[in-house]
DSSP file (Angstrom, degrees, kcal/mol; ACC not computed):
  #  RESIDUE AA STRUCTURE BP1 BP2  ACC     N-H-->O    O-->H-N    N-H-->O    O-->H-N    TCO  KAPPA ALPHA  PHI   PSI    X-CA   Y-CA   Z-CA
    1    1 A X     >        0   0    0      0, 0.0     4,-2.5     0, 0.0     5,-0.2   0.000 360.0 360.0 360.0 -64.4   73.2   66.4  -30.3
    2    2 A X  H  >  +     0   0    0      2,-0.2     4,-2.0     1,-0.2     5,-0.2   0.858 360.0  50.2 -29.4 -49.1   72.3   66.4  -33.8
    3    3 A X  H  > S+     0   0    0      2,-0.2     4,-5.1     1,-0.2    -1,-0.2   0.981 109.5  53.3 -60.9 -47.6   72.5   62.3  -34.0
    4    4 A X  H  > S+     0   0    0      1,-0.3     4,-1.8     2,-0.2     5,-0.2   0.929 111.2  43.6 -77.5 -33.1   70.3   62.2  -31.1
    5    5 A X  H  X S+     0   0    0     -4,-2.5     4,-2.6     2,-0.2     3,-0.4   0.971 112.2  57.0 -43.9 -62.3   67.7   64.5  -32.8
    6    6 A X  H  X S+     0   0    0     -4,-2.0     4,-3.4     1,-0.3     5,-0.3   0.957 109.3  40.5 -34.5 -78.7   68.1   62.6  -35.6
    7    7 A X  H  X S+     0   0    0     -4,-5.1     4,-0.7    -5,-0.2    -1,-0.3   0.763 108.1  56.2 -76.4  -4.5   67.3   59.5  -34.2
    8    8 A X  H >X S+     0   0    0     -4,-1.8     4,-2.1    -3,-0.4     3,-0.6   0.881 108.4  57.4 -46.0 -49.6   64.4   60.5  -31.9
    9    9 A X  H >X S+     0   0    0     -4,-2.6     4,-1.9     1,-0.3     3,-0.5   0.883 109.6  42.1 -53.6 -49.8   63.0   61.8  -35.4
   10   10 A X  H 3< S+     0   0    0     -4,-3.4     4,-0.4     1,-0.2    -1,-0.3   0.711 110.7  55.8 -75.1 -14.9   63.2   58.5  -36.8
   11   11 A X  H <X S+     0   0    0     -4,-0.7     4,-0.6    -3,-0.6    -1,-0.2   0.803 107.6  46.9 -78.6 -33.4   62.0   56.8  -33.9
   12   12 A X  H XX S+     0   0    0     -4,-2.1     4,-7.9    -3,-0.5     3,-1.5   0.935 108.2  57.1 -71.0 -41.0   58.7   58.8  -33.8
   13   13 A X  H 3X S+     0   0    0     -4,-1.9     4,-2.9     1,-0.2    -1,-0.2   0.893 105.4  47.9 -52.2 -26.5   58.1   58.3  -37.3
   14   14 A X  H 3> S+     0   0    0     -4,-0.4     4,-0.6    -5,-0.2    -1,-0.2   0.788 114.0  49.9 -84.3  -2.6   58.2   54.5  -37.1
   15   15 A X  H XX S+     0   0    0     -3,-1.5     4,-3.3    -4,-0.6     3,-1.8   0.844 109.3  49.9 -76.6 -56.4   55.8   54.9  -34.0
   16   16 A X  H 3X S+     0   0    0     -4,-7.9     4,-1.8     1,-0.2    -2,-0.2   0.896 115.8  44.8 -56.7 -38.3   53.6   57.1  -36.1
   17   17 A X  H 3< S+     0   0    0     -4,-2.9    -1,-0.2    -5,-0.2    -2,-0.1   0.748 113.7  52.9 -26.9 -47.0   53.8   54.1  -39.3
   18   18 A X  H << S+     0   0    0     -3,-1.8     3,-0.5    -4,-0.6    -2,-0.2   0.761 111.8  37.5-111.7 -41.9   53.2   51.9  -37.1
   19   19 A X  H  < S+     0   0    0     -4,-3.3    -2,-0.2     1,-0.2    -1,-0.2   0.818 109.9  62.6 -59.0 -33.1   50.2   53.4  -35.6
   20   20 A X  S  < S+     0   0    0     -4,-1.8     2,-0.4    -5,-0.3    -2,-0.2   0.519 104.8  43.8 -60.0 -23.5   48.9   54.5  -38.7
   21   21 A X  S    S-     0   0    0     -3,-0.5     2,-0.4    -4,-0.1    -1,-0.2  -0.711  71.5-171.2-150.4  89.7   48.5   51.1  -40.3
   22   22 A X        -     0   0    0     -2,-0.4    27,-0.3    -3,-0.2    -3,-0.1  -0.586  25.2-121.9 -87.7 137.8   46.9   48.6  -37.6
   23   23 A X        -     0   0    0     -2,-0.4     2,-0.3     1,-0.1    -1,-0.0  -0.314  13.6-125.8 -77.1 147.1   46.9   44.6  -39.1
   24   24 A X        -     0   0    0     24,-0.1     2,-0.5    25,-0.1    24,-0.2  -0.694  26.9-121.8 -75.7 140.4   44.0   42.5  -39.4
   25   25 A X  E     -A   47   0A   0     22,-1.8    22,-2.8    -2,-0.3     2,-0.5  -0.796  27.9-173.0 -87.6 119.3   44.2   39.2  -37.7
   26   26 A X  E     +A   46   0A   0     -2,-0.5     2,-0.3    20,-0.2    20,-0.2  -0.812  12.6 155.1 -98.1 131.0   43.8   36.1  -39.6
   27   27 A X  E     -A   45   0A   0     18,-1.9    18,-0.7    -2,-0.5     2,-0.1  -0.706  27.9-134.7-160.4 133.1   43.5   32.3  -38.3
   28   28 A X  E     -A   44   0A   0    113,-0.5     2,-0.4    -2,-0.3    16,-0.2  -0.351   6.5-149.4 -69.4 135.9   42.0   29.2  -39.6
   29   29 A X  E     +A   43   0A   0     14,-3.2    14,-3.7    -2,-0.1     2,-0.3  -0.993  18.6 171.5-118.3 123.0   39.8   26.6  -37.9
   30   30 A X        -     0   0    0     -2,-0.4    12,-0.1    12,-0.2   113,-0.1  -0.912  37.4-104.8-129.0 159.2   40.0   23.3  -39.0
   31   31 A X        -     0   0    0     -2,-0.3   114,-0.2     2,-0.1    -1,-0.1   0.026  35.2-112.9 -74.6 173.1   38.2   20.2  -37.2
   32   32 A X  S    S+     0   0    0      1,-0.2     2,-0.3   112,-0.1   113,-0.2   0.460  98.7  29.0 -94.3  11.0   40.5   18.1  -35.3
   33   33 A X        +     0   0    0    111,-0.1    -1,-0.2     2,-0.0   113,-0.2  -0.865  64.8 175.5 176.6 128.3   39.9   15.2  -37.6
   34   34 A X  E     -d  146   0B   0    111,-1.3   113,-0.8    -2,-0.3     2,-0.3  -0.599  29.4-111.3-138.3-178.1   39.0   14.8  -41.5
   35   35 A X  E >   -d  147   0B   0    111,-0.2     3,-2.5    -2,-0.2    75,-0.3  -0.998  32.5 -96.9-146.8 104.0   38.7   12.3  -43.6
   36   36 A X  T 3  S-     0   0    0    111,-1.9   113,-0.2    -2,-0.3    75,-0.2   0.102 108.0  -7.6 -46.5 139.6   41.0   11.2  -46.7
   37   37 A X  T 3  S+     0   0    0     73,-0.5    -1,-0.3     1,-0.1     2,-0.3   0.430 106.9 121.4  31.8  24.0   39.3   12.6  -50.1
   38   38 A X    <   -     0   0    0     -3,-2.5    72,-1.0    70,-0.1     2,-0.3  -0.742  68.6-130.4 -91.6 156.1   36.0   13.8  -48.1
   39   39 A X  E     + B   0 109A   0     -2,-0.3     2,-0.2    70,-0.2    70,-0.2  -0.722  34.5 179.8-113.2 161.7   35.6   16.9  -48.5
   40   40 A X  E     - B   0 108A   0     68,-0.7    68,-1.4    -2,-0.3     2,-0.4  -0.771  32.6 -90.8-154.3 172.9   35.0   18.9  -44.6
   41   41 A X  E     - B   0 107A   0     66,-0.2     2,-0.2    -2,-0.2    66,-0.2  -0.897  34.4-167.5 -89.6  70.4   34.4   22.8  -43.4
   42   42 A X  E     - B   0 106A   0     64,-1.6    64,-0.9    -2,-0.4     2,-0.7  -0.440  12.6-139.6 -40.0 133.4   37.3   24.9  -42.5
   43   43 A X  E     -AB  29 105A   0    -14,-3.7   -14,-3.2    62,-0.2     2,-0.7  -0.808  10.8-166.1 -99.0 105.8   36.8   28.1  -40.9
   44   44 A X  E     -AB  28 104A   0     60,-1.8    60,-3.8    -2,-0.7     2,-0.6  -0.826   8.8-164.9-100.3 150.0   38.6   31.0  -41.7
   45   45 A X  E     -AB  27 103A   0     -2,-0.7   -18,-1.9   -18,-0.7     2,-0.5  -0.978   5.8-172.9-118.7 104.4   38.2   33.9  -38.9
   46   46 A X  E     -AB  26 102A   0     56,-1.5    56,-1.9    -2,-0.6     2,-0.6  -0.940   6.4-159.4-133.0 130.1   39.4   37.5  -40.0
   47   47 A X  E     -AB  25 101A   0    -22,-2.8   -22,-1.8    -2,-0.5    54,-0.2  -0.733   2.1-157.5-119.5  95.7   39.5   40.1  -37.5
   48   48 A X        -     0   0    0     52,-3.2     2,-0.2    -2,-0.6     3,-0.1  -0.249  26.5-113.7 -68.7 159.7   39.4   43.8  -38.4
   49   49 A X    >   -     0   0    0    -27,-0.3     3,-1.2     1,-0.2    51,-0.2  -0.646  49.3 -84.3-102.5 148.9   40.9   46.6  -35.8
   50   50 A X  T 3  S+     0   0    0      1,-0.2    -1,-0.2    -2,-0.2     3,-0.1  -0.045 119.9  21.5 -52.3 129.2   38.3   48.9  -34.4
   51   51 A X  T 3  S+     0   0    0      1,-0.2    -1,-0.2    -3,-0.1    -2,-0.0   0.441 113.2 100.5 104.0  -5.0   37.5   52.2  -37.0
   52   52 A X    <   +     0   0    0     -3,-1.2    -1,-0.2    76,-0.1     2,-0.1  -0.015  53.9 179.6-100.5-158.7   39.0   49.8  -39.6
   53   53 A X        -     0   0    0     72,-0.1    74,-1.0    -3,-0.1    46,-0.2  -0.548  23.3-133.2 159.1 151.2   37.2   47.4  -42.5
   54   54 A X        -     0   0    0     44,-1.2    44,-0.4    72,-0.2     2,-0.4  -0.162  29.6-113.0 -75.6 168.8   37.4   45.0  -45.3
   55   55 A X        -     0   0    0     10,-0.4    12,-1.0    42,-0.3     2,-0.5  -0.823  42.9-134.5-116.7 147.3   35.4   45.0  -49.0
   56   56 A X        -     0   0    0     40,-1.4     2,-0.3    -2,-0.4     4,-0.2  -0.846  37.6 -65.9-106.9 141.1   33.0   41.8  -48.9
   57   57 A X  S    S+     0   0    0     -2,-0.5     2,-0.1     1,-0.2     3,-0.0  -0.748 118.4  14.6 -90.3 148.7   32.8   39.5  -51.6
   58   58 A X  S    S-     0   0    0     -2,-0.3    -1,-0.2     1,-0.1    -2,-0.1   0.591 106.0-131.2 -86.8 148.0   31.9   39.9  -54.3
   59   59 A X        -     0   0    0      5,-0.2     3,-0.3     3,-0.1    -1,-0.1   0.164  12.3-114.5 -89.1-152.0   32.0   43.3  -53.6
   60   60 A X  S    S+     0   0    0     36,-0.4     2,-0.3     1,-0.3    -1,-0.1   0.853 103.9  39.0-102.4 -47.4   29.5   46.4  -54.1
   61   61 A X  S >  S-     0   0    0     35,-0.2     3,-2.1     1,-0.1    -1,-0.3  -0.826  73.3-136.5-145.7 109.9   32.0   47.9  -56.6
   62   62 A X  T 3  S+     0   0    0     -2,-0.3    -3,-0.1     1,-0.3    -1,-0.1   0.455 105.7  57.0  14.1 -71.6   34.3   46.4  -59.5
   63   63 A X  T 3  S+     0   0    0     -3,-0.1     2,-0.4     2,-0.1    -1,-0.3   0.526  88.8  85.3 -49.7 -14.8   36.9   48.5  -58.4
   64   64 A X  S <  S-     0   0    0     -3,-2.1     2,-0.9     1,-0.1    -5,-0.2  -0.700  74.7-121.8-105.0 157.7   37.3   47.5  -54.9
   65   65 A X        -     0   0    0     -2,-0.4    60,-0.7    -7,-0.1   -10,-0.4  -0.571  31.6-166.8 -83.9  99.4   39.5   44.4  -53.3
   66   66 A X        -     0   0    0     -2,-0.9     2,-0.4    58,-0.1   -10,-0.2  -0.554  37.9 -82.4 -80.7 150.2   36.9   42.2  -51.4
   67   67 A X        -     0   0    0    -12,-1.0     2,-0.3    -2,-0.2    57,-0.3  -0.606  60.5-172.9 -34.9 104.5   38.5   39.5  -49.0
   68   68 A X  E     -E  123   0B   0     55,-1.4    55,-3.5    -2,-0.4     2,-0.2  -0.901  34.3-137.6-148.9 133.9   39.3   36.7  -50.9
   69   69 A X  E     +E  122   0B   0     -2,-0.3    53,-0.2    53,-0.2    11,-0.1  -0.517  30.1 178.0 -68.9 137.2   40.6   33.2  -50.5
   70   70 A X  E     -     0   0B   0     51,-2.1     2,-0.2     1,-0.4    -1,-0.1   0.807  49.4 -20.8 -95.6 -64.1   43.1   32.9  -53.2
   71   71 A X  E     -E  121   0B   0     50,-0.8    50,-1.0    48,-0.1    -1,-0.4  -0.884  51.3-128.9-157.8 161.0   44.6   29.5  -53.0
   72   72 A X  E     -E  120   0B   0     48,-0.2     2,-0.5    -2,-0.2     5,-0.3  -0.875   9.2-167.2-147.5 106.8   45.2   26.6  -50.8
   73   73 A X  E    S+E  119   0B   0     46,-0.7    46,-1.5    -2,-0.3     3,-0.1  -0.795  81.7  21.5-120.6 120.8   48.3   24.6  -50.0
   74   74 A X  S    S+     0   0    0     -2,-0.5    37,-0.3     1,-0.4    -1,-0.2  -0.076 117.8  65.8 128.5 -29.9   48.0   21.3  -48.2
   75   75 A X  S    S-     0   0    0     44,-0.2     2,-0.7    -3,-0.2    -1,-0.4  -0.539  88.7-106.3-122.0 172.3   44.4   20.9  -49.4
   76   76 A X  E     -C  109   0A   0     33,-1.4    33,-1.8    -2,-0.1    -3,-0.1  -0.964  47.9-133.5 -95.1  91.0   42.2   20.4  -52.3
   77   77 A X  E     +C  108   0A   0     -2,-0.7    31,-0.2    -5,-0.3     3,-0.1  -0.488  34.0 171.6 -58.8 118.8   40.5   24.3  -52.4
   78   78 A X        -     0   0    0     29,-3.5     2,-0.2     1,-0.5    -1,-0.1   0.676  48.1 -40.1 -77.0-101.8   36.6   23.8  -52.8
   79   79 A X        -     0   0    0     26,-0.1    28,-5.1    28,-0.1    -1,-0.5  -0.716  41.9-136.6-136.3 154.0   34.6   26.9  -52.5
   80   80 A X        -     0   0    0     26,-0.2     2,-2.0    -2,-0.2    26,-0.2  -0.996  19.0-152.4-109.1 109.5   34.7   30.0  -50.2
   81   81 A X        -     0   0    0     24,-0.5    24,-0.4    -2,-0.4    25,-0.1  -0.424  20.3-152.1-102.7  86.3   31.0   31.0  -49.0
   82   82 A X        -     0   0    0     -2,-2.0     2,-0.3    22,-0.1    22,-0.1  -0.070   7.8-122.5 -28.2 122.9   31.1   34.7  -48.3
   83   83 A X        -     0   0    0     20,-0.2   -26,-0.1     1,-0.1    -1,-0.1  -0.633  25.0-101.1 -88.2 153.5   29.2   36.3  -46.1
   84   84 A X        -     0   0    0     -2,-0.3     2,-0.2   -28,-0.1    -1,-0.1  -0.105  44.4-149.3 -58.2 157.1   26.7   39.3  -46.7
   85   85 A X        -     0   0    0    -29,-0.1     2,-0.4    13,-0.1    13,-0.2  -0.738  24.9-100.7-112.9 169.5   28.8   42.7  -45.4
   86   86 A X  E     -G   97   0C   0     11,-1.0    11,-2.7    -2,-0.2     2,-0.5  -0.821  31.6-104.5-106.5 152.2   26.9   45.4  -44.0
   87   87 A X  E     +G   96   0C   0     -2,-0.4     2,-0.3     9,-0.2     9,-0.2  -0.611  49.3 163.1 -71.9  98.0   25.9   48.7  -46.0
   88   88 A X  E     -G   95   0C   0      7,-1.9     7,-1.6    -2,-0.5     2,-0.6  -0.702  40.5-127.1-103.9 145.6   28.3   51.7  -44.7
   89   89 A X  E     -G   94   0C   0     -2,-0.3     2,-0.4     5,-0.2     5,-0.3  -0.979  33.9-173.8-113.5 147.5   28.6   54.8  -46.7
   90   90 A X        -     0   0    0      3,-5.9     3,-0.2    -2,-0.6    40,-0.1  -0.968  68.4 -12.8-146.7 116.2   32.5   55.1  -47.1
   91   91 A X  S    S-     0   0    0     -2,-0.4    -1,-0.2    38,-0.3     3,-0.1   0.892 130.9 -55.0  69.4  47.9   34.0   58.4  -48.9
   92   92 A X  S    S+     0   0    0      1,-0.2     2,-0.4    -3,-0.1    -1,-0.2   0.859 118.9 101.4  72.1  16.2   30.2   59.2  -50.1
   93   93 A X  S    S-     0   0    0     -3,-0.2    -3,-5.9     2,-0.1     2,-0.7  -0.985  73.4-125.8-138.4 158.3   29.5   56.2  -51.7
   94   94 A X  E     +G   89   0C   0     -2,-0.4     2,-0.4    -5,-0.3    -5,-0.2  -0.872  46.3 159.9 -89.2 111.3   27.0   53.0  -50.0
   95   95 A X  E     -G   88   0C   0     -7,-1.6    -7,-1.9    -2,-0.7     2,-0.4  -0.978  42.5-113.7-135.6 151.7   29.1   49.8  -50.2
   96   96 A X  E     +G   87   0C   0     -2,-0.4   -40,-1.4    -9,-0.2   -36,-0.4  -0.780  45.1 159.7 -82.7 116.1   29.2   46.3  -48.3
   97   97 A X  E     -G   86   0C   0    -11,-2.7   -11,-1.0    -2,-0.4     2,-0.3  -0.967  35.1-116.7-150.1 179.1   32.2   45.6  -46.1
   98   98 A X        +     0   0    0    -44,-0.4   -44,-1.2    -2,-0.3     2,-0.4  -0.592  32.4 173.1-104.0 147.3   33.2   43.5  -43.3
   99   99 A X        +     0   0    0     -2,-0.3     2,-0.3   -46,-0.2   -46,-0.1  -0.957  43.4   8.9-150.8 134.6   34.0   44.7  -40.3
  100  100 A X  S    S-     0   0    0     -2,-0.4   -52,-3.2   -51,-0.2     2,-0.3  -0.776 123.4  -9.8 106.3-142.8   34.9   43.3  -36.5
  101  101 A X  E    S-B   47   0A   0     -2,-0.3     2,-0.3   -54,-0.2    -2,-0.2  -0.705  71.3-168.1-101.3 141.9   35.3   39.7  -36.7
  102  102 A X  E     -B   46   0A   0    -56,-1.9   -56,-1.5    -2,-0.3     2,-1.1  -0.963   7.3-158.1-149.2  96.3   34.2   38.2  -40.1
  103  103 A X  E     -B   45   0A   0     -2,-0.3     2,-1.2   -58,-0.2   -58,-0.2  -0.606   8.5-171.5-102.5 121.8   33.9   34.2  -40.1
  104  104 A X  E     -B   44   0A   0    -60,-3.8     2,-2.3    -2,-1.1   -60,-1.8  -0.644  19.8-141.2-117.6 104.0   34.2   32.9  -44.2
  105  105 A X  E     -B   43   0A   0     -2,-1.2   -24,-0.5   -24,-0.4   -62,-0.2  -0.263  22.6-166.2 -28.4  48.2   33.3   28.9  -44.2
  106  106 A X  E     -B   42   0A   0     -2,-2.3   -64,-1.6   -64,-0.9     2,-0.3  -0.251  13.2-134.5 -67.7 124.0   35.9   27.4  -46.8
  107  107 A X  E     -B   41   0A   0    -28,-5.1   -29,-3.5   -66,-0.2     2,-0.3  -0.712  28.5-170.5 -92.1 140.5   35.3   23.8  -48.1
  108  108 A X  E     -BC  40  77A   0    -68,-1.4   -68,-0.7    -2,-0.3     2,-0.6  -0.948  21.1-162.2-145.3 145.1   38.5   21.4  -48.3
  109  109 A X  E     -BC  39  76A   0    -33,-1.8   -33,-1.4    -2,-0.3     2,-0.2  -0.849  12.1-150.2-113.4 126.4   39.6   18.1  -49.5
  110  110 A X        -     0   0    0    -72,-1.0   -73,-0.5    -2,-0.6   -35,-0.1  -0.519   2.2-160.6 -76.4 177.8   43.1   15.9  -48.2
  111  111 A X        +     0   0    0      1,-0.5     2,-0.2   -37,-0.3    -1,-0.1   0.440  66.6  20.5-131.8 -26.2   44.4   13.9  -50.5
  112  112 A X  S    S-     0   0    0      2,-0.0    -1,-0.5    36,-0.0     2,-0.2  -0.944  81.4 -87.7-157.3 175.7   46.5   11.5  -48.1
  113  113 A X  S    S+     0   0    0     -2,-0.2     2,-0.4    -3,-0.1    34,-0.2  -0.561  76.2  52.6-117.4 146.5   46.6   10.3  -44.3
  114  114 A X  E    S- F   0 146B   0     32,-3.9    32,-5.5    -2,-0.2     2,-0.5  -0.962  93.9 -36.4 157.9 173.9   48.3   11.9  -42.0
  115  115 A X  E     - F   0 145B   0     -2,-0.4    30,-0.3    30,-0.2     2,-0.1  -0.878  57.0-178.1-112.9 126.5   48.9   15.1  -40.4
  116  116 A X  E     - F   0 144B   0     28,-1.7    28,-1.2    -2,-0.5     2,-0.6  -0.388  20.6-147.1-105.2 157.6   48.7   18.1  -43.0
  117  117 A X  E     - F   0 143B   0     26,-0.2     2,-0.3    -2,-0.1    26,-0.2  -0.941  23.0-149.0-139.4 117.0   49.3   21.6  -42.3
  118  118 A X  E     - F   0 142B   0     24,-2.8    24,-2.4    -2,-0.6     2,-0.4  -0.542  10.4-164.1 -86.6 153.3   47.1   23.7  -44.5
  119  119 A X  E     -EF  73 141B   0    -46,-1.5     2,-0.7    22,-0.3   -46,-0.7  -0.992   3.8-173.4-145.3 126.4   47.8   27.1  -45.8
  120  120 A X  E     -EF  72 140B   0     20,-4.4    20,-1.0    -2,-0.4     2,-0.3  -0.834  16.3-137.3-130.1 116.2   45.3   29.2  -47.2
  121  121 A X  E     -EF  71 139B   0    -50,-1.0   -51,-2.1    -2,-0.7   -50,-0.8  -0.652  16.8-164.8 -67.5 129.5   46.2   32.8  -49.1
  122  122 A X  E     -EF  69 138B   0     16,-1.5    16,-1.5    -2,-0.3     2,-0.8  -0.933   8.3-162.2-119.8 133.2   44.1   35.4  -48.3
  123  123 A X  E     +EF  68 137B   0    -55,-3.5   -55,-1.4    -2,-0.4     2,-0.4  -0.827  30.4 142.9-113.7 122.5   43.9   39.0  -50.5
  124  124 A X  E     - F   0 136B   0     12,-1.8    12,-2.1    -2,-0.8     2,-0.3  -0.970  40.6-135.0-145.6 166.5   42.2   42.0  -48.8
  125  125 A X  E     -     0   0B   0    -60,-0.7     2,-0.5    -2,-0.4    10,-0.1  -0.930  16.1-148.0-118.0 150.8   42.4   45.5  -48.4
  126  126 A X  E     + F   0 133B   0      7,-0.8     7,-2.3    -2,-0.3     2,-0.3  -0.931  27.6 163.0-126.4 143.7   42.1   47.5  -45.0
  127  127 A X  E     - F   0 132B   0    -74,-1.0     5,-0.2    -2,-0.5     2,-0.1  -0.992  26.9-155.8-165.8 154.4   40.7   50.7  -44.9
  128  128 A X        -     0   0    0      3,-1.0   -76,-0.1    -2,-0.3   -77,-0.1  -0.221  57.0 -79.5-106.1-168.1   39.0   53.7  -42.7
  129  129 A X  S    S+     0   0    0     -2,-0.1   -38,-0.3     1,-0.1     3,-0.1   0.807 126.9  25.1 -80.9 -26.7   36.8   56.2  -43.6
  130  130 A X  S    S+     0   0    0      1,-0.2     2,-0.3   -40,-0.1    -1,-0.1   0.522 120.1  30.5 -73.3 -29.0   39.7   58.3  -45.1
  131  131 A X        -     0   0    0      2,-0.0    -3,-1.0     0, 0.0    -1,-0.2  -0.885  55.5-153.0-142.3 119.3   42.6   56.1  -46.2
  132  132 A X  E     - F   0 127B   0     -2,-0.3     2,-0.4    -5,-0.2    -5,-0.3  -0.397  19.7-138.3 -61.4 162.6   43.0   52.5  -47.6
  133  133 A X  E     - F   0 126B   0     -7,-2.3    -7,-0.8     1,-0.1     3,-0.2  -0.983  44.2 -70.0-135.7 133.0   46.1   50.9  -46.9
  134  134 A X  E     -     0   0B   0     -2,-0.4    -8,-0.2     1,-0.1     2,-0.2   0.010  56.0 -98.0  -0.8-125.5   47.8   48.6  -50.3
  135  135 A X  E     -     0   0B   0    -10,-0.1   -10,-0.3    -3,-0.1     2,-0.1  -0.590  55.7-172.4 169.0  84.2   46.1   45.6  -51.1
  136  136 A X  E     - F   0 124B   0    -12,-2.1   -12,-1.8    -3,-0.2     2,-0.3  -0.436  25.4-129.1-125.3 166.2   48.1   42.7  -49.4
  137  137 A X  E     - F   0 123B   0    -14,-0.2     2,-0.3    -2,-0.1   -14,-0.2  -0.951  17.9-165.9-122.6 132.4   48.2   39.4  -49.4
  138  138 A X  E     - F   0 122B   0    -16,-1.5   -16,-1.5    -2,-0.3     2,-0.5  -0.798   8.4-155.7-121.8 146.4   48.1   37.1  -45.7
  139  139 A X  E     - F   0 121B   0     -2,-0.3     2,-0.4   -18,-0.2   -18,-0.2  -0.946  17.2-175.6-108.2 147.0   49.1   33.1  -45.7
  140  140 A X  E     + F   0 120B   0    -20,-1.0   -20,-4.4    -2,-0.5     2,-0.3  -0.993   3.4 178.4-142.4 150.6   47.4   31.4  -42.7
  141  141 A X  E     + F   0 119B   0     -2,-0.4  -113,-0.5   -22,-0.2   -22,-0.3  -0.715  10.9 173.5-119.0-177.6   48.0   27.6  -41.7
  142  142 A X  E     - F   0 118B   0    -24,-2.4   -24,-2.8    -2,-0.3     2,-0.1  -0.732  32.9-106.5-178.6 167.6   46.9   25.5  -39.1
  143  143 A X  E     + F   0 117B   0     -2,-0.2   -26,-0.2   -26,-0.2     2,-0.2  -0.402  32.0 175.2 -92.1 154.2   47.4   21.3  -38.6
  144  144 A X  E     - F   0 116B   0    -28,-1.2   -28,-1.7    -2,-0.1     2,-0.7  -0.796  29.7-127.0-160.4 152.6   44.6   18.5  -39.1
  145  145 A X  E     - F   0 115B   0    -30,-0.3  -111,-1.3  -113,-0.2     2,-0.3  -0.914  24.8-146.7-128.1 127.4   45.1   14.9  -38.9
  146  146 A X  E     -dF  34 114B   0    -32,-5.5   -32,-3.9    -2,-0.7  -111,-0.2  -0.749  11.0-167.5-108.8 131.6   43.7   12.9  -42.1
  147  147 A X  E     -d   35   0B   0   -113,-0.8  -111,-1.9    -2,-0.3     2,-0.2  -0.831  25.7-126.1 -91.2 140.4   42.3    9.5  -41.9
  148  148 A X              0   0    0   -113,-0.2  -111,-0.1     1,-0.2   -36,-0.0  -0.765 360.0 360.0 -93.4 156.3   41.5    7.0  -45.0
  149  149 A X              0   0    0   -113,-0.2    -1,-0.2    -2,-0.2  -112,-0.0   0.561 360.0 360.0 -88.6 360.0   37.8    6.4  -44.1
């Protein structure tokens, strides 16, 4: 009787974990065709869970972990253009943070012809009106097929 107690107990807790700390969805858009050393528009798409949010870059305050493209694997990393966040007050204080779906443009170079599969790191934080949840780091990929122009 005791085991089975036991394990109900552990089973609710990993419901309650798992309920407690809902993921943001990441995925990248890249055109279906790019061009060898031109440099092209990738879309990355980041999707916060309702009641949830993100810090927008650069963010409101020093302290806080905005959304940011890290690094880039496949590709030549240009620039990331952030988008404005909207003005919440969160734990008493007015900050810009992203919320819903949240599209950040990233510009990107190939290097050779082919089909590449890009990888882009992304660092955020998720948070409610009461708790943030670590500071984590996401990879997202997706294929494109490079041409020499």
């Amino acid at each position: 009787m005791n085991v089975r107690l036991g394990s109900l107990a552990l089973l609710i807790g990993f419901s309650t974990l798992a309920f407690a700390d809902p993921k943001a969805t990441f995925k990248l858009q890249l055109p279906p065709k790019v061009t060898v050393g031109k440099s092209f528009t990738a879309t990355l798409v980041v999707t916060f869970p309702n009641g949830w949010h993100g810090y927008q870059n650069p963010p409101t305050n020093k302290f806080l972990n905005a959304v940011t493209v890290r690094s880039a694997q496949g590709a030549k990393f240009g620039k990331a253009s952030y988008p404005k966040g909207v003005m919440k007050t969160v734990a008493g204080e007015k900050i810009a943070i992203y919320e819903g779906v949240v599209k950040i443009p990233v510009t990107l170079t190939v290097s050779k012809p082919g089909a590449q599969n890009i990888k882009l790191d992304v660092l955020y934080q998720q948070c409610n009106d009461s708790t943030c949840m670590p500071p984590a780091i996401k990879s997202v990929s997706a294929s494109v097929k490079a041409s020499k122009a």
